[in-house]
C-alpha positions in Angstrom: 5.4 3.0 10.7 6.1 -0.8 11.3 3.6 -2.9 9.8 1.3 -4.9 12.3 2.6 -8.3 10.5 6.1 -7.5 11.6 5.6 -6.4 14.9 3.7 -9.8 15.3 6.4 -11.7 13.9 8.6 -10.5 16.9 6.4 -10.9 19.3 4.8 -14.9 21.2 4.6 -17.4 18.5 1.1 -17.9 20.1 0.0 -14.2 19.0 1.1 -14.2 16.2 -0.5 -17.9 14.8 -3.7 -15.9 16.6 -3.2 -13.0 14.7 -2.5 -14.7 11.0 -5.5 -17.5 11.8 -8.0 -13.6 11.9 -6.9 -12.5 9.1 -7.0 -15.5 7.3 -10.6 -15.7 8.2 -11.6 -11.7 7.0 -9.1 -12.7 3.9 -11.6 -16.2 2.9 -14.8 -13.9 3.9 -13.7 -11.2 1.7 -12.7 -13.9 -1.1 -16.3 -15.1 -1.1 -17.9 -11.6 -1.1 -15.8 -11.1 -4.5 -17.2 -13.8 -6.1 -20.7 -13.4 -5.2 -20.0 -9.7 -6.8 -18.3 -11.1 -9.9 -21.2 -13.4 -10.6 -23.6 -10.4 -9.9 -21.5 -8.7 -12.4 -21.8 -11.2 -15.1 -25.7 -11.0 -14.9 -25.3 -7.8 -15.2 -22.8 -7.8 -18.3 -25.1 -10.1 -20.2 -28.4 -7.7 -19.3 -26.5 -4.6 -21.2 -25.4 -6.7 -23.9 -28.5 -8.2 -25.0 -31.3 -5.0 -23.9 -32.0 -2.9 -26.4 -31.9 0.0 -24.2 -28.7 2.2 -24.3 -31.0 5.0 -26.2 -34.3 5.9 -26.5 -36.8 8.5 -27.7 -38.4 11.5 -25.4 -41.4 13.4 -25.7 -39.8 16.1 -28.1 -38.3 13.3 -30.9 -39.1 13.5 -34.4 -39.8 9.7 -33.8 -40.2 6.5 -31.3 -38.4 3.8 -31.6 -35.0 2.8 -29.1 -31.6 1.4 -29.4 -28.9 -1.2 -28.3 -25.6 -2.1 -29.1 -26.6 -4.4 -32.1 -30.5 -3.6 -32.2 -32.4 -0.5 -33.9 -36.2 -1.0 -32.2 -39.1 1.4 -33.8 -42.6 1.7 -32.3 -45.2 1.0 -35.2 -49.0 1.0 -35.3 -49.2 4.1 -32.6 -46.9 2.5 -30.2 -48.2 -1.3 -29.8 -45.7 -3.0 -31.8 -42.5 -2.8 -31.6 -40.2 -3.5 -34.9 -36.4 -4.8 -34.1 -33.7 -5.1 -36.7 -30.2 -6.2 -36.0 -28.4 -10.0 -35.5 -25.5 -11.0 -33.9 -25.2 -13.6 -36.9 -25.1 -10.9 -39.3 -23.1 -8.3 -38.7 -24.2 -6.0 -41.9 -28.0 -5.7 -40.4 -26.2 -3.5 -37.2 -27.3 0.0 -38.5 -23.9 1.2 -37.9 -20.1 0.8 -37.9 -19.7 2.5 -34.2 -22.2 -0.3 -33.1 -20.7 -2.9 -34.4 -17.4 -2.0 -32.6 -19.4 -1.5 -29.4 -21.0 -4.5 -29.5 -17.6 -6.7 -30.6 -16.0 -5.5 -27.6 -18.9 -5.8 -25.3 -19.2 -9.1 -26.2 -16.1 -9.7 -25.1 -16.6 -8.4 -22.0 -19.2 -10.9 -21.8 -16.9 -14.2 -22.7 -14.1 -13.0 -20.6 -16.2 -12.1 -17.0 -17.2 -15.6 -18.1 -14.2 -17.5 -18.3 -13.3 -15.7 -15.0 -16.4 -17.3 -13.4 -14.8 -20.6 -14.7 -11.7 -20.5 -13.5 -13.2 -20.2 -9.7 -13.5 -23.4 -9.7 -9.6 -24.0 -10.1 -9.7 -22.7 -6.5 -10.0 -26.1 -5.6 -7.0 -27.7 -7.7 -4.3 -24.8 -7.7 -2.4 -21.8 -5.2 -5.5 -19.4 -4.4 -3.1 -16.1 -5.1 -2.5 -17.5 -8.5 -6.1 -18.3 -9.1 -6.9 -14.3 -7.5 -4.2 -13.3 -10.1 -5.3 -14.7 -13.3 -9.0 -13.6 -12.1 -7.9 -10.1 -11.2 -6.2 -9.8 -14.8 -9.3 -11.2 -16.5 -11.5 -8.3 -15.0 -9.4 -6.0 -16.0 -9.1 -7.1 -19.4 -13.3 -7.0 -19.0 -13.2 -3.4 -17.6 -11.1 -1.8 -20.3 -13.1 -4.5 -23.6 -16.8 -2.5 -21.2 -15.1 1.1 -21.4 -14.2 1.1 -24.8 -17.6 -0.6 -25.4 -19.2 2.3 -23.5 -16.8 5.0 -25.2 -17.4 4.1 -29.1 -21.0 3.5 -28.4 -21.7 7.4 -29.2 -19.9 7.6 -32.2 -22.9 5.9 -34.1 -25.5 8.2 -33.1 -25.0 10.1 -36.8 -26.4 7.3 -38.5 -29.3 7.7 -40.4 -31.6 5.1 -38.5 -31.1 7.5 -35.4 -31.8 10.6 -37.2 -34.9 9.2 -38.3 -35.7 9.2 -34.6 -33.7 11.5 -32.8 -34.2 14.4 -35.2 -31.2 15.9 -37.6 -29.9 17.3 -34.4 -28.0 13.9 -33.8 -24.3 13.6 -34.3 -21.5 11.7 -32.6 -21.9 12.1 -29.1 -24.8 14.4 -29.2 -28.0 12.8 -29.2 -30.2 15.2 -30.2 -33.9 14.6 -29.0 -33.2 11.4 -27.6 -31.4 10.7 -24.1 -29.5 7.8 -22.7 -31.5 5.2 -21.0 -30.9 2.3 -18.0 -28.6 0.1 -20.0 -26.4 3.0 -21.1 -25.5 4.1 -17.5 -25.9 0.9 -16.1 -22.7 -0.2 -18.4 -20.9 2.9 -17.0 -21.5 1.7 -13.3 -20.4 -2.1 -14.8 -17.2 -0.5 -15.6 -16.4 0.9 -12.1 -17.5 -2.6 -10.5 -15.7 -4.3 -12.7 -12.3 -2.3 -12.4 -13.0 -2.2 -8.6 -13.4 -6.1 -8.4 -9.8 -6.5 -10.3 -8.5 -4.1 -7.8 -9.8 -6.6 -5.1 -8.5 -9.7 -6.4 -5.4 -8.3 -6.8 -5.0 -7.1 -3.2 -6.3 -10.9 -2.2 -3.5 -12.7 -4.0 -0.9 -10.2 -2.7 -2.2 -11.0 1.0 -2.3 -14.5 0.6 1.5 -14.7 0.0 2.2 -11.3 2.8 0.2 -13.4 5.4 2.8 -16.7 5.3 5.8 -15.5 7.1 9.7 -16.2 4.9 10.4 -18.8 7.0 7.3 -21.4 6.2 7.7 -20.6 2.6 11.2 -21.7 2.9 10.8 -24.7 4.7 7.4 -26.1 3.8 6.7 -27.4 0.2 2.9 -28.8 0.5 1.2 -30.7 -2.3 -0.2 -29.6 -5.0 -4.2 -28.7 -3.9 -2.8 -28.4 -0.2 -0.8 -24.8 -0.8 -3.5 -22.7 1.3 -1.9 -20.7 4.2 -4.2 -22.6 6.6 -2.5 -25.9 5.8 1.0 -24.7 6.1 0.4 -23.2 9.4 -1.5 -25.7 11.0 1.1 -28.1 10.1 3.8 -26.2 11.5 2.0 -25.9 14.6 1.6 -29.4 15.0 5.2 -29.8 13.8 6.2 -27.6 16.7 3.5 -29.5 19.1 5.5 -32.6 18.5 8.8 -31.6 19.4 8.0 -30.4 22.7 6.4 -33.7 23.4 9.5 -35.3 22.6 11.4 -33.8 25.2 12.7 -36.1 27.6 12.0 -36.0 31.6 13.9 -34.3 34.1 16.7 -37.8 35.5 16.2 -38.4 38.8 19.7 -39.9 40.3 19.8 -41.4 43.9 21.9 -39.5 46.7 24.9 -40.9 47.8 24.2 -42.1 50.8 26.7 -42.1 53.9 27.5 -45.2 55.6 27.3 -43.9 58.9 23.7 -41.8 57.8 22.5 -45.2 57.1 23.4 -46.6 60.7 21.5 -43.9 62.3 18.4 -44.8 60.3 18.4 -48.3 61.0 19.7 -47.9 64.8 18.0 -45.0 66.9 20.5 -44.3 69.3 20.7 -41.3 71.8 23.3 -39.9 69.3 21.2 -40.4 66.4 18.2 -38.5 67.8 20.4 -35.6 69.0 22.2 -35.1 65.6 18.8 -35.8 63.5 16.7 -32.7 62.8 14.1 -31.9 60.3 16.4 -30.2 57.8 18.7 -33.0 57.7 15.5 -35.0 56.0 14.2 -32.8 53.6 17.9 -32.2 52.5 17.9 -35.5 51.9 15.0 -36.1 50.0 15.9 -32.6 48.1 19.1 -34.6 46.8 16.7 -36.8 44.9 16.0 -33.8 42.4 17.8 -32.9 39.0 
């Protein structure tokens, strides 16, 4: 099947400009829908990294207490105090080697969604497919540094400090009396947004460039700042608006008028009124026309 984009391209000049100026429009609405998400998924990065809440104690644990990716919380005093070791300063206070893994590449999760949130504003300065390009990249890097994040995050659940709460049941990926809690799954869903929201940015930059037909990008070179779609096609409309101002009237060239015609005009004469009919004039005034 022909794509839409080609069939326009064949089609009125008019249509098509009508057709690319929509799409353009659902393109810049679903750009702004992406970073509203990837912002939303930056809060949400820095929530798991820093809650201590990826597992936690049930009714039937040995003990009470909860844990994160570089914090080991215990309930003290029946419950009302809560004890927290575990520094991001200092790695050797993380209870285990699996954690620390988890919560190095978590972490960068966390600097890279970031950067990606800086370089929006380059949007402004550079080509918006390379800017959806490098974005779409960073995410990805984020989804896969969250996945592996989410994956080692198990193999710690042997360590002593969760036995002492989870019962000697626990092993790697097994966690004994104790069950995953919000921050846990709520990484899981982080890395389907995130790997969806690279997916996205991707397709955006690809129909940036698909939208601009070969022969603007071959003629036009705009400035630097001024490579949007919108610019390049408004230009070559009013490019295309000027040269069919500039073409020139229709000549209009005087009939060659007969002598004897002429006497007949200025002198009415029985002869002139018989030979003189209607269609005789507007011939006349028809020879005045290009």
């Amino acid at each position: 099947m022909q794509p839409k984009l080609d069939y326009m391209s064949e089609t009125d000049p008019r249509e098509r400009d009508t057709y690319q100026s929509q799409q353009l429009k659902n393109s810049k609405a679903v750009g702004v829908l992406w970073g509203v998400f990837t912002v939303c998924f930056a809060i949400i990065n820095v929530v798991i990294f820093v809650q201590p809440h990826w597992l936690g104690d049930t009714q039937q644990s040995k003990g009470t207490g909860h844990f994160g990716l570089w914090q080991a919380c215990r309930l003290v005093q029946d419950g009302q105090d809560v004890f927290c070791e575990g520094r991001l300063d200092d790695f050797n206070t993380i209870t285990s080697s699996a954690f620390r893994a988890a919560t190095v590449f978590v972490g960068l999760s966390v600097i890279t969604i970031m950067l990606c949130i800086s370089c929006m504003l380059l949007f402004f300065f550079f080509n918006s497919s390379t800017i959806f390009h490098v974005c779409g990249w960073m995410q990805l890097f984020c989804s896969i540094c969250m996945l592996v994040g989410v994956l080692t995050f198990p193999a710690g659940w042997d360590s002593e400090v969760v036995k002492e709460v989870c019962g000697s049941e626990a092993k790697d990926y097994s966690p004994g009396q104790c069950e995953v809690r919000w921050a846990y799954i709520l990484a899981i869903i982080g890395v389907c947004d995130c790997t969806v929201l690279a997916i996205l940015a991707f397709v955006l930059g690809t129909r940036y460039v698909r939208l601009l037909p070969d022969q603007y990008v071959s003629n036009s070179s705009p400035k630097q700042g001024d490579t949007s779609i919108n610019y390049i096609s408004e230009r070559h409309s009013l490019t295309s608006q000027k040269s069919n101002n500039n073409l020139q009237p229709p000549m209009l060239v005087p009939p060659i008028c007969d002598p004897e015609r002429f006497s007949e005009f200025s002198h009415r004469t029985g002869h002139s009124k018989s030979s003189w009919s209607r269609d005789d004039f507007e011939s006349s005034i028809n020879n005045y026309r290009l």
